[in-house]
N, C-alpha and C positions, 0 to 999 in steps of 0.2 A: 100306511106307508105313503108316503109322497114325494110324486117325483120333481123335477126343477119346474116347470111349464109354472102349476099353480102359485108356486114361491116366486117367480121370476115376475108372472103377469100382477099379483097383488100388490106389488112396488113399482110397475109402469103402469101409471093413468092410462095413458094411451094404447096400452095394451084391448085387446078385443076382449081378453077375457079378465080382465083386472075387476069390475064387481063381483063377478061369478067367484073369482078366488078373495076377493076380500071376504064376500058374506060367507066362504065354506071354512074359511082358518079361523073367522070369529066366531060361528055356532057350530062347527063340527065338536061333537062332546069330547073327543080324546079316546087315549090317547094319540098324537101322531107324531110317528117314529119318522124323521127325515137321516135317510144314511151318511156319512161323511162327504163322500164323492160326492153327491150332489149339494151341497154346501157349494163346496168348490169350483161346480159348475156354475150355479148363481152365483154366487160372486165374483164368478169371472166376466158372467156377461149382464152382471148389472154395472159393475164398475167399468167395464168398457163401452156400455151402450148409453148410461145415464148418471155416470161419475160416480166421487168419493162418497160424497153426501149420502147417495143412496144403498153404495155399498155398508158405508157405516149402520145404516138403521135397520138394513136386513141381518146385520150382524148383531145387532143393539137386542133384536128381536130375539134371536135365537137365541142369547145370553140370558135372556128373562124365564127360559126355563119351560115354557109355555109349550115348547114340542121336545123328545127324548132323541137327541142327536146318537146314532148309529155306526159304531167303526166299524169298520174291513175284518173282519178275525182272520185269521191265518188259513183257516180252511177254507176258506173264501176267494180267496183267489184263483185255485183252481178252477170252480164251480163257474166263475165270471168267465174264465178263459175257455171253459167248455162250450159255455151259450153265446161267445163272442164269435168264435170259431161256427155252432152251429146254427146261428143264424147272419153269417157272413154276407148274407146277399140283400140281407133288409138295408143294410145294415145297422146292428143291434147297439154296438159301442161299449167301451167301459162303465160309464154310469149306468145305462138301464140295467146293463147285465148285473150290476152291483145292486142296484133296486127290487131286480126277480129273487137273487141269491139272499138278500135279508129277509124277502119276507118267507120265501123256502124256511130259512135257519128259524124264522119266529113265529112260524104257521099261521102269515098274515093274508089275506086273498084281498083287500081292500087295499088299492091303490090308489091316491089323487094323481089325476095326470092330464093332459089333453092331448097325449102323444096315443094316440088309440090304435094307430097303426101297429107298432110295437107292442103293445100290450093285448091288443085281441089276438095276432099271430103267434106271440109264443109263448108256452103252454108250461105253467109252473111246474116243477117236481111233484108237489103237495097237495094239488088239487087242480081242478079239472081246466080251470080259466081262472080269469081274475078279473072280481070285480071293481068297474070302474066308478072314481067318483071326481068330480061333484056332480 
């Protein structure tokens, strides 16, 4: 599962973490699942932080088939709204709760992320924590 951080910093050089996530999405064996929502969020702040250009090629990427893009299913939105609500004070947000909720539904524990805060605090349905990568 991967969250925006790694997607986001792969496409900014200047990102702190942008070799750590190029070298992780070019040898990571697969597969990796990126949920819709977070799509959405990278491309919102790559096209606002580093233009069209950059927007285009993260989208050029994801079109290549190379990770299995993630929708929202219907039962999902509750589950989001439940860990949004109970983790109101971190605060958790839409997207991550959208991130814990697919890998719950696809009994994934491997997460890409560098949001660590978030993902070490709260505690998947399916399994104990969640491992983090890269």
């Amino acid at each position: 599962m991967v969250d925006a951080g790694p997607l986001y910093a792969y496409v900014d050089a200047d990102d702190a973490h942008h070799e750590e996530s190029l070298d992780f999405l070019r040898l990571h064996p697969g597969p990796l699942v990126v949920p819709v929502l977070v799509i959405a969020e990278v491309a919102h702040l790559v096209g606002t932080r580093l233009g069209a250009g950059a927007e285009v090629r993260i989208l050029a990427d994801l079109a290549s088939g190379a990770s299995s893009i993630e929708p929202v299913h219907t039962g999902d939105w509750l589950r989001i709204a439940e860990l949004v609500a109970r983790y109101r004070d971190l605060p958790l947000g839409t997207v991550d709760a959208s991130v814990l909720t697919c890998a719950e539904r696809l009994g994934v524990i491997e997460v890409a992320t560098f949001d660590r805060r978030h993902f070490t605090v709260v505690r998947p349905g399916h399994a104990p924590a969640f491992s983090q990568l890269p």
